[in-house]
C-alpha positions as semicolon CSV with decimal commas, in nm:
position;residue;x (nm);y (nm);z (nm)
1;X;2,175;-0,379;-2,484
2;X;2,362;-0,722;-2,494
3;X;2,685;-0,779;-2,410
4;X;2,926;-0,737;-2,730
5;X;3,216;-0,929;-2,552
6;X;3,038;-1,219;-2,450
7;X;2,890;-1,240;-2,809
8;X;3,203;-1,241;-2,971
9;X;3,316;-1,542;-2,746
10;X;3,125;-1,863;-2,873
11;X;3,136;-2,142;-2,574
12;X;3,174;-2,415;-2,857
13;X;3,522;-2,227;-2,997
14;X;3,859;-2,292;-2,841
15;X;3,968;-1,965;-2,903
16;X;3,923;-1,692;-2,619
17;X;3,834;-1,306;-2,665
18;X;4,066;-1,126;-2,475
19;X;3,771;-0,845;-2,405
20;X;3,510;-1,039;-2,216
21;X;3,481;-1,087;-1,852
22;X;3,348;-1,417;-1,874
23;X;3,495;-1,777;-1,883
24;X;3,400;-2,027;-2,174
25;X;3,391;-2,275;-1,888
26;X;3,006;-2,315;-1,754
27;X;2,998;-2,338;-1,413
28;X;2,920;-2,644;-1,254
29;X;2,745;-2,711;-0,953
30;X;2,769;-3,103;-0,893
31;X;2,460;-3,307;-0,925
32;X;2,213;-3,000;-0,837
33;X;1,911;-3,007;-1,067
34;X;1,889;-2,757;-1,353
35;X;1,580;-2,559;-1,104
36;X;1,854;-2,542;-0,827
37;X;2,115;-2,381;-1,062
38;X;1,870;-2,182;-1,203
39;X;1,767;-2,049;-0,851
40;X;2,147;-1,962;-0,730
41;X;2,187;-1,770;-0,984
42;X;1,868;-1,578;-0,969
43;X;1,975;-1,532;-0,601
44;X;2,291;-1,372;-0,749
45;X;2,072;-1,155;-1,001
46;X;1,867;-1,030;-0,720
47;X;2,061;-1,024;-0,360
48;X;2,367;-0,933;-0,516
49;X;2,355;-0,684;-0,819
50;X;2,014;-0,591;-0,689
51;X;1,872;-0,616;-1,049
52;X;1,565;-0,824;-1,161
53;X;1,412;-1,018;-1,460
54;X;1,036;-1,004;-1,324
55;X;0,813;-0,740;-1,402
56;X;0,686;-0,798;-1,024
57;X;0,935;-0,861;-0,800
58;X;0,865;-0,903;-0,466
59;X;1,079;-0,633;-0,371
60;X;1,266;-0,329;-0,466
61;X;1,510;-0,383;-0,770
62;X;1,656;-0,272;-1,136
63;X;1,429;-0,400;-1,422
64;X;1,689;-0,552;-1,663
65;X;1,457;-0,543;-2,014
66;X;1,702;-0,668;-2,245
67;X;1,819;-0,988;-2,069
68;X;1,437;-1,061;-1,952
69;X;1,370;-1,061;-2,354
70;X;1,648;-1,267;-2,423
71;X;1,682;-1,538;-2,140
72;X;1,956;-1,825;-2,202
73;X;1,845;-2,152;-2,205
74;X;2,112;-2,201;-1,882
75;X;2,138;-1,979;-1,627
76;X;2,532;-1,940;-1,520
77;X;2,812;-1,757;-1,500
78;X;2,769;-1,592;-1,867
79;X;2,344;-1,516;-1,736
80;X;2,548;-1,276;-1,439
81;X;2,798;-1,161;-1,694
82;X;2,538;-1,031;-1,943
83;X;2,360;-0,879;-1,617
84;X;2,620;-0,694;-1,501
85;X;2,720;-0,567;-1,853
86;X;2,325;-0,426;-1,892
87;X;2,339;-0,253;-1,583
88;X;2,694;-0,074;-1,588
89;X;2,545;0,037;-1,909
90;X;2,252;0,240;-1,762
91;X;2,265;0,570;-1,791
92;X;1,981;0,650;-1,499
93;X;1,943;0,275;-1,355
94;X;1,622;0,482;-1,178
95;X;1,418;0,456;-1,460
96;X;1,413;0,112;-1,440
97;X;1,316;0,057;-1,074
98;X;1,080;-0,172;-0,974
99;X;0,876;-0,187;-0,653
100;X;0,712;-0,477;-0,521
101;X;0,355;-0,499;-0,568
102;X;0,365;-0,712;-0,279
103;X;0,143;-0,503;0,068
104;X;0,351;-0,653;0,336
105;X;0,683;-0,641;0,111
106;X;0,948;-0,485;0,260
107;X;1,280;-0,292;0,095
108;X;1,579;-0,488;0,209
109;X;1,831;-0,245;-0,004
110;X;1,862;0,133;0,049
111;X;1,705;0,314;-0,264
112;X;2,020;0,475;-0,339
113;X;2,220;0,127;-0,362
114;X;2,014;-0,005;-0,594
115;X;2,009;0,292;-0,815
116;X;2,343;0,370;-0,781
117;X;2,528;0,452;-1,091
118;X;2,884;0,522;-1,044
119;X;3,067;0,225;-1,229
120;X;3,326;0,115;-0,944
121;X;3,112;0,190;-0,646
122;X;2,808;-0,013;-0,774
123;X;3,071;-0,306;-0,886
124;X;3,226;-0,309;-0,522
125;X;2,920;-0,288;-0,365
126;X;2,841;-0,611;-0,556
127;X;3,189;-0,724;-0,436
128;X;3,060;-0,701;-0,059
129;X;2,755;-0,826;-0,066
130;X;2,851;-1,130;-0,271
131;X;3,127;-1,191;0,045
132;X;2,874;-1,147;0,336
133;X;2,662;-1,439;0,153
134;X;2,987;-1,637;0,087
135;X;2,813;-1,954;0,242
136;X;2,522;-1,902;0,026
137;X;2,693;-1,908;-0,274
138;X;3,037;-2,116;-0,208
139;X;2,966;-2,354;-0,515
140;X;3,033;-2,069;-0,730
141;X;3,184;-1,767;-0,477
142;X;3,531;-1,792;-0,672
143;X;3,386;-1,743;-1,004
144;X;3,125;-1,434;-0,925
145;X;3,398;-1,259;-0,722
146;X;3,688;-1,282;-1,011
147;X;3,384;-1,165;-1,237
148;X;3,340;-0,818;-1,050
149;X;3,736;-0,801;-1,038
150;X;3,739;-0,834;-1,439
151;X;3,454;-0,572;-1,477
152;X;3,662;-0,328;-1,268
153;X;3,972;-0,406;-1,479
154;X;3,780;-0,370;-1,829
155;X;3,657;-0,016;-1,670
156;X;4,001;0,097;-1,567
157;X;4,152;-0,043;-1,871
158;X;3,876;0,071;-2,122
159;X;3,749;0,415;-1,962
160;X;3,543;0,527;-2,292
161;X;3,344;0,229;-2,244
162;X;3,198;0,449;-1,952
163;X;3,078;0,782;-2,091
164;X;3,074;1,042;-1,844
165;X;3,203;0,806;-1,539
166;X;3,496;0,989;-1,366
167;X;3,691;0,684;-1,281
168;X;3,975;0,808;-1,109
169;X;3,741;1,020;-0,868
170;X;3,556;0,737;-0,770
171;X;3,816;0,497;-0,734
172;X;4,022;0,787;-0,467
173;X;3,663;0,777;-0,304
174;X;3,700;0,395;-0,282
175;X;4,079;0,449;-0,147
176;X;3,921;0,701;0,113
177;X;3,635;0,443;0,243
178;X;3,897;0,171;0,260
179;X;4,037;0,305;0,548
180;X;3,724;0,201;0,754
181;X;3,584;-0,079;0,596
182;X;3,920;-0,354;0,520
183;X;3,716;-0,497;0,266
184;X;3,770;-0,258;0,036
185;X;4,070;-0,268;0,107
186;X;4,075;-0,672;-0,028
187;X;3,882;-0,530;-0,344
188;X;4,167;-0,293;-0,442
189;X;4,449;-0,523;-0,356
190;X;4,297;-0,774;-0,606
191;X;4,329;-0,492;-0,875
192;X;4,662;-0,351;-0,775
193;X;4,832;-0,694;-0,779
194;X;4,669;-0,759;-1,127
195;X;4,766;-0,447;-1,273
196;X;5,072;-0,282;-1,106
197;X;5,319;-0,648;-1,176
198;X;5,338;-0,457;-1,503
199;X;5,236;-0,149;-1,500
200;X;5,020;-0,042;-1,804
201;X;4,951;0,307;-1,959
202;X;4,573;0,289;-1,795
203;X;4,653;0,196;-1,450
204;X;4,944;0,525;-1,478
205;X;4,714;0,780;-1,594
206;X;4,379;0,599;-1,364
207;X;4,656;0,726;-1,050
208;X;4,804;1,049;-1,201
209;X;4,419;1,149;-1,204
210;X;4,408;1,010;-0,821
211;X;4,697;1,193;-0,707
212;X;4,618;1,535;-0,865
213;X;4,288;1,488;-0,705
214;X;4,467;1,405;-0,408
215;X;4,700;1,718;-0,433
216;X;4,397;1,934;-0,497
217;X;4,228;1,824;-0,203
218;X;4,496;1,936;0,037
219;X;4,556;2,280;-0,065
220;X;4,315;2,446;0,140
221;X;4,348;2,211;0,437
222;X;4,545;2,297;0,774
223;X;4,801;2,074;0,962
224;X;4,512;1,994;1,253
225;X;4,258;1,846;1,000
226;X;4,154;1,542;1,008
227;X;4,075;1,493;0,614
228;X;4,430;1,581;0,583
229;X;4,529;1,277;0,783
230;X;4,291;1,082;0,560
231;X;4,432;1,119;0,281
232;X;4,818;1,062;0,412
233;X;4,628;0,749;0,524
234;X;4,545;0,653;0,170
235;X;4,878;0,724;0,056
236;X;5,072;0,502;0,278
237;X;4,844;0,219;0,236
238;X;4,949;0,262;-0,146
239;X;5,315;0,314;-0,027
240;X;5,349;-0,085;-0,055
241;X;5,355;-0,062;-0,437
242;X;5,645;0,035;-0,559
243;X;5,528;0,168;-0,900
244;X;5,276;0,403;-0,749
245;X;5,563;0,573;-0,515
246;X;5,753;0,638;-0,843
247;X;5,435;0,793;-0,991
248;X;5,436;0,984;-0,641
249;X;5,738;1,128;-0,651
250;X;5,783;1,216;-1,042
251;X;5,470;1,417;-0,995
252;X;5,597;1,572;-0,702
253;X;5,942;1,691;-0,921
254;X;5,916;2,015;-1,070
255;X;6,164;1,885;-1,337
256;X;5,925;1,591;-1,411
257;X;5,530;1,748;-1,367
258;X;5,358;2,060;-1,534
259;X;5,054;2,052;-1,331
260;X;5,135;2,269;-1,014
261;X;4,805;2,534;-1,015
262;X;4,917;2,741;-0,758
263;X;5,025;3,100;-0,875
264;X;5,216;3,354;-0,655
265;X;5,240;3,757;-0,698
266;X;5,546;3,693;-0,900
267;X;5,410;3,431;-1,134
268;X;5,464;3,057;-1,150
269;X;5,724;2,986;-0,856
270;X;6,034;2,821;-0,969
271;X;6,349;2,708;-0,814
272;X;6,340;2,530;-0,436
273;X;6,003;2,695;-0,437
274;X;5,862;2,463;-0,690
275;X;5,875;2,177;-0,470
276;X;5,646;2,345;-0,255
277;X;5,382;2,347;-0,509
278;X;5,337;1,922;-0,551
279;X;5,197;1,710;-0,381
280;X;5,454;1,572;-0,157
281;X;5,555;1,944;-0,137
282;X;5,228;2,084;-0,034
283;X;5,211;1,830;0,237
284;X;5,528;1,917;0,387
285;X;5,420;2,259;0,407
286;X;5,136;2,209;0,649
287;X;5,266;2,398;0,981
288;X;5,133;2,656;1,262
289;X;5,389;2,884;1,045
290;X;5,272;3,121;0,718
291;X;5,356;2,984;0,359
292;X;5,384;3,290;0,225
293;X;5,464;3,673;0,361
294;X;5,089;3,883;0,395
295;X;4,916;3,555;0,499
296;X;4,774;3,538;0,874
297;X;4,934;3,334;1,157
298;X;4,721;3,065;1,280
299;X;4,784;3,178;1,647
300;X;4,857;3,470;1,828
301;X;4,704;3,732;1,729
302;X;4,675;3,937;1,989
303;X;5,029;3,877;2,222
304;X;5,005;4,209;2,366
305;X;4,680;4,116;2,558
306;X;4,709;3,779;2,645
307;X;4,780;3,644;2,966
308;X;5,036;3,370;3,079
309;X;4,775;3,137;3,093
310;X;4,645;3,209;2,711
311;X;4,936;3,154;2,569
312;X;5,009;2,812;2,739
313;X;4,682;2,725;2,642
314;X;4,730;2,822;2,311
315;X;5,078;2,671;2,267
316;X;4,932;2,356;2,379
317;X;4,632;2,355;2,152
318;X;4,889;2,490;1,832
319;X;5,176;2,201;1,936
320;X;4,976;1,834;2,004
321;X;4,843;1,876;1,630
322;X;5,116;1,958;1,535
323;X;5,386;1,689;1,658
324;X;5,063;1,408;1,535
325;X;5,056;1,530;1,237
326;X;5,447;1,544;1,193
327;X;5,455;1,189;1,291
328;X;5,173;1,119;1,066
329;X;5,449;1,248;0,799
330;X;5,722;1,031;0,909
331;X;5,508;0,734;0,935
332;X;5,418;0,785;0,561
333;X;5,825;0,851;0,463
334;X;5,908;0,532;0,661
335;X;5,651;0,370;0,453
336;X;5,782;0,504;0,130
337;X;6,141;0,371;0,202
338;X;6,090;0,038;0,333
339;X;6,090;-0,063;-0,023
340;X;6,470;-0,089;-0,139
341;X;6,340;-0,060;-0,492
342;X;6,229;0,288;-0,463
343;X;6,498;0,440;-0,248
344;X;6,679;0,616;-0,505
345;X;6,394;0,764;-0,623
346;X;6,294;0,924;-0,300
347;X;6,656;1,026;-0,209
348;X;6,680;1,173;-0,534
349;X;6,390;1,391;-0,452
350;X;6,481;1,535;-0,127
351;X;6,843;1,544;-0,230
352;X;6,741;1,807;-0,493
353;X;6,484;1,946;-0,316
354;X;6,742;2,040;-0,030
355;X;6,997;2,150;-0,253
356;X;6,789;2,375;-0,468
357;X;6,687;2,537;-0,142
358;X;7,046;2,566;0,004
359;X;7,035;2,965;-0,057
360;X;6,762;3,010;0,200
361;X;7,041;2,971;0,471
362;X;7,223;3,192;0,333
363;X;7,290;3,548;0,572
364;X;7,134;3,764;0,297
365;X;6,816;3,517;0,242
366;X;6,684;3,695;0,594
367;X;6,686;4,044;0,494
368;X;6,544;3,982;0,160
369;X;6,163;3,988;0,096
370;X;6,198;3,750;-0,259
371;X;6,356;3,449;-0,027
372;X;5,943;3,335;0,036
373;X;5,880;3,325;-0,330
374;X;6,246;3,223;-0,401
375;X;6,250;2,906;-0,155
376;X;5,995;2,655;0,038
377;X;5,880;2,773;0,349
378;X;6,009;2,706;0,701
379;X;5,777;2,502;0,802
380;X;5,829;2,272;0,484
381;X;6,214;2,257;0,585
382;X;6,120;2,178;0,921
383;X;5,879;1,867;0,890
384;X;6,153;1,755;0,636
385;X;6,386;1,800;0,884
386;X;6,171;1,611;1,142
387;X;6,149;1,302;0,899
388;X;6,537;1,288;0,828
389;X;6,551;1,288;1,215
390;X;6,358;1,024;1,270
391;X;6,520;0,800;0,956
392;X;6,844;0,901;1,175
393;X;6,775;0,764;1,509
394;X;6,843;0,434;1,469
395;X;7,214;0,488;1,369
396;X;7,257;0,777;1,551
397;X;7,230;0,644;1,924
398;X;7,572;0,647;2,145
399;X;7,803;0,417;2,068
400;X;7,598;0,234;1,800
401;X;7,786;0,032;1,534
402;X;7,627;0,112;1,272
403;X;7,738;0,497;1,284
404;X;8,115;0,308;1,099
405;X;7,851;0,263;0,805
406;X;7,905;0,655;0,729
407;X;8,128;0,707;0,446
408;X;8,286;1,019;0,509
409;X;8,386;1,049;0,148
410;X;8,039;1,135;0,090
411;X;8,102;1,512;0,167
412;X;8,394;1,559;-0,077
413;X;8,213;1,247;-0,378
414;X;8,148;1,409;-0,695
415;X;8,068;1,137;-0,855
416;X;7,651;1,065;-1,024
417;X;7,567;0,865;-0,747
418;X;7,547;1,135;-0,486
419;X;7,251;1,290;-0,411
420;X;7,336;1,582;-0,238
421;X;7,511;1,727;-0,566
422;X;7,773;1,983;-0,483
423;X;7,824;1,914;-0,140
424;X;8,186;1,866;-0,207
425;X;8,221;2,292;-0,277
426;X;8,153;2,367;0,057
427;X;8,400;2,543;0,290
428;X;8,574;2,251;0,510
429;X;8,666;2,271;0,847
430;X;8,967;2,088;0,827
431;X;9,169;2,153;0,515
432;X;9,338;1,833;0,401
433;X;9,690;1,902;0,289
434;X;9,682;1,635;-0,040
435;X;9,334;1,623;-0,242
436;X;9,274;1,254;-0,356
437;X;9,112;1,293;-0,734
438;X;9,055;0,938;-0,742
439;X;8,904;0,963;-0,439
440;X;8,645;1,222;-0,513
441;X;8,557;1,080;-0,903
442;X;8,525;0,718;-0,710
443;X;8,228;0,557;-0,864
444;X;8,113;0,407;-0,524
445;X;7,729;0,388;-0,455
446;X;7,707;0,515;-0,081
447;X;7,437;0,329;0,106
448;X;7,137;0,446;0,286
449;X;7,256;0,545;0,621
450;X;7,547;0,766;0,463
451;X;7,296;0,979;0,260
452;X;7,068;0,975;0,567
453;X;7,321;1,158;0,787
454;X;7,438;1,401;0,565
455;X;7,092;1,511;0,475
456;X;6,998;1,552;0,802
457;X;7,324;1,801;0,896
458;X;7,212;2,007;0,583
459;X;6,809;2,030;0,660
460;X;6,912;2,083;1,013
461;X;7,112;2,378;0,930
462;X;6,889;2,501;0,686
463;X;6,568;2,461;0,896
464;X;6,633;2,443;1,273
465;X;6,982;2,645;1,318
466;X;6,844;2,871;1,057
467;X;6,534;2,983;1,262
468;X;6,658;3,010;1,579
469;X;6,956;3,249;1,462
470;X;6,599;3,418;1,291
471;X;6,447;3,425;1,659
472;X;6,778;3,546;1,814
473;X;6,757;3,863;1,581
474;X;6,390;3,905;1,635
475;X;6,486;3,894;1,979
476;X;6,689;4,175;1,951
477;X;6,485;4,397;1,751
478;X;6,213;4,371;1,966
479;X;6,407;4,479;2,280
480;X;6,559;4,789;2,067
481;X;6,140;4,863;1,958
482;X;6,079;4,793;2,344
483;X;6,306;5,072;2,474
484;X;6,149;5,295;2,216
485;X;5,863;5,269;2,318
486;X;5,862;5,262;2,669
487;X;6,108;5,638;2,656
488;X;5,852;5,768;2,383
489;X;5,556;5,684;2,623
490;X;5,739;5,886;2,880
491;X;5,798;6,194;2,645
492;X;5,479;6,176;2,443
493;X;5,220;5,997;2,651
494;X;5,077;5,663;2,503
495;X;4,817;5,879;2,246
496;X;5,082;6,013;2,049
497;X;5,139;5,910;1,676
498;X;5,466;5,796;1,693
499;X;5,394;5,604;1,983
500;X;5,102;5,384;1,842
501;X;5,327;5,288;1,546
502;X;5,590;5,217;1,796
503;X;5,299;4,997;1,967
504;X;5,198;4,827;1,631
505;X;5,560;4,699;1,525
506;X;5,613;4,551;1,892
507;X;5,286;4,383;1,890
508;X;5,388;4,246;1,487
């Protein structure tokens, strides 16, 4: 199969195709003799795409049939081009393996990298071994290298081109590897820069693919899993593009995505809940505390039998995850925001997010068994609350200057600009004697820290104060259930009926 771009692009023509991956401009590599160009380039053929044009190689490699039939009078840049084009293009590379005939011959190449057939990881595989020979091939390292960026680009930017390649899976796999090997991490930069100055239709849906992947991922995970922190680790190294934290965060609006897959008892959740069920959502929702009513606590099962001892141990073991993986959370936040440009956005997501889920602090939200499907869980509002804490404490030390950068017209604003909408219809503790219309319609952008400290006071009282009046009533009740039991034990002895159900809602 020959390269359709590269034949459309005629060397001698001073017009360029737009399509192919190679440059009209032949390499050159100073005086060197034609034999020495033609052996660099073999070198490339062989150590780095791990393909061959010899029916007996003299080790372990992909038999490329069409370019052996068809070799160029010149071997250069276009002679890898064509290469690379012939291999993406297998269907089962394996086929076309070669082994060396050679007795003493050895495989330098695990069998699996040379057959390898996913699109991206073969091409960055190419990617790394043409850097760890960079000396090798300096005379024409710039060109090779910008050649496997182009291929990568044609494949994101033309995915029919690759039949039955699932792009976007490989290239989160890529994202997910990065994390351990920073060259990788080079390769995708290259690609990110090119594409994301501009953002294109292909490079949107290649990462709406990668983040529903990514959402998918971490449904069934728990707070103290590792995988979970890999993949918060892959989203804050992509934090540092602006365009993919908008594509972030309108995925993770209910008002903005249609592809939340999680179904409760009473249908597809709607409301504050919905925010729950997105990606951002579902990571805030990670805690040693149930989603959902019916579903088990992580820990203590059994308080009734366990010693002092057990349940230090057990608060220890439930707690260090937990405050890691909380900071883990507000590391990734803090990465979000350091870009001005997408501030808004990610205001204007918890902003509604909080105030769609203002009812849950509500007295009667306690006593009613719809608030869980109604509302996001407590432990959502609580690692939310632990992030607005932390983007608090730099303004909110003693005495620190910058706490005169709080507007106080914030709370009473009514104006588009404030994201905490209807803030300004809550009770006040101080009535002021003149309301300022002006005032309150005043088109005034309020700045970061201003937003900052009034969403904190809100998640605060809807997570923290919220819970602990929740504990004080619990509290209570299990005193009353205490008594109970202890004067039915008396009366009945511990076998009786009564007293067992007594028993079971003390130990619940």
């Amino acid at each position: 199969m020959s390269n359709p771009f590269l034949i459309l692009s005629d060397s001698s023509s001073t017009s360029t195709n737009p399509y192919s991956t190679a440059s009209s401009k032949v390499v050159s590599i100073d005086n060197d003799s034609s034999s020495s160009t033609t052996n660099i380039y073999k070198d490339i053929l062989e150590d780095v795409l791990l393909c061959t044009i010899d029916e007996q190689p003299s080790s372990s490699l992909i038999y490329l049939a069409e370019l052996a039939m068809e070799l160029p009078e010149n071997f250069d840049k276009n002679f890898i081009d064509q290469a690379l084009f012939e291999r993406l293009h297998m269907i089962d590379p394996s086929s076309q393996l070669l082994t060396s005939t050679i007795k003493k011959s050895t495989i330098r190449n695990d069998i699996n990298m040379i057959t390898e057939n996913r699109c991206i990881h073969y091409l960055v595989g190419c990617y790394q071994r043409l850097l760890r020979q960079r000396n090798h091939f300096k005379l024409v390292f710039e060109d090779i290298r910008k050649l496997f960026i182009d291929h990568t680009k044609t494949a994101i930017s033309l995915p029919d081109l690759y039949d039955g390649q699932d792009l976007s899976k490989q290239w989160l796999e890529l994202l997910i590897d990065g994390q351990e090997n920073p060259l990788l991490y080079e390769y995708i930069d290259c690609i990110n820069n090119d594409f994301l100055s501009e953002i294109t239709d292909e490079i949107e849906n290649l990462y709406n693919s990668v983040f529903r992947y990514i959402y998918k991922m971490i449904q069934p995970l728990d707070y103290f899993s590792t995988e979970l922190i890999t993949y918060i680790g892959v989203l804050k190294y992509l934090a540092k593009w602006p365009a993919l934290v908008r594509i972030i965060f309108r995925l993770s609006h209910p008002k903005t995505t249609s592809n939340r897959s999680i179904q409760h008892p009473f249908g597809q959740s709607g409301g504050g809940r919905a925010f729950e069920d997105t990606l951002i959502g579902s990571l805030l929702s990670k805690s040693c505390l149930p989603s959902l009513p019916g579903k088990p606590y992580l820990f203590f099962e059994k308080p009734k039998v366990m010693t002092e001892h057990d349940v230090d141990l057990t608060s220890k073991t439930m707690w260090q995850p937990m405050r890691t993986y909380q900071q883990n959370l507000s590391d990734l936040f803090l990465a979000f925001v350091k870009n001005g440009d997408v501030r808004n956005d990610i205001l204007k997501w918890i902003g509604d997010c909080l105030v769609e889920n203002r009812g849950k602090n509500k007295e009667w939200s306690s006593h009613n068994p719809l608030t869980a499907y109604l509302y996001v869980s407590d432990g959502f509002l609580l690692n939310l609350n632990f992030i607005l804490l932390n983007f608090a404490r730099p303004f909110s030390e003693p005495y620190s200057p910058k706490l005169l950068k709080i507007n106080p017209i914030y709370a009473i604003s009514q104006n588009e600009n404030v994201h905490l909408k209807d803030l300004y219809k809550d009770t006040p503790m101080i009535v002021r004697d003149e309301e300022n219309i002006d005032e309150k319609n005043n088109t005034i952008t309020f700045n970061f820290i201003t937003e900052i400290f009034f969403m904190s006071h809100l998640s605060y009282s809807c997570s923290v104060q919220r819970l602990h009046r929740k504990l004080l009533k619990i509290n209570e009740e299990l005193s009353h259930v205490q008594h109970a039991y202890n004067d039915a034990t008396r009366l009945h002895g511990a076998n009786d009926e009564n007293v067992q159900r007594l028993e079971e809602a003390m130990e619940k």
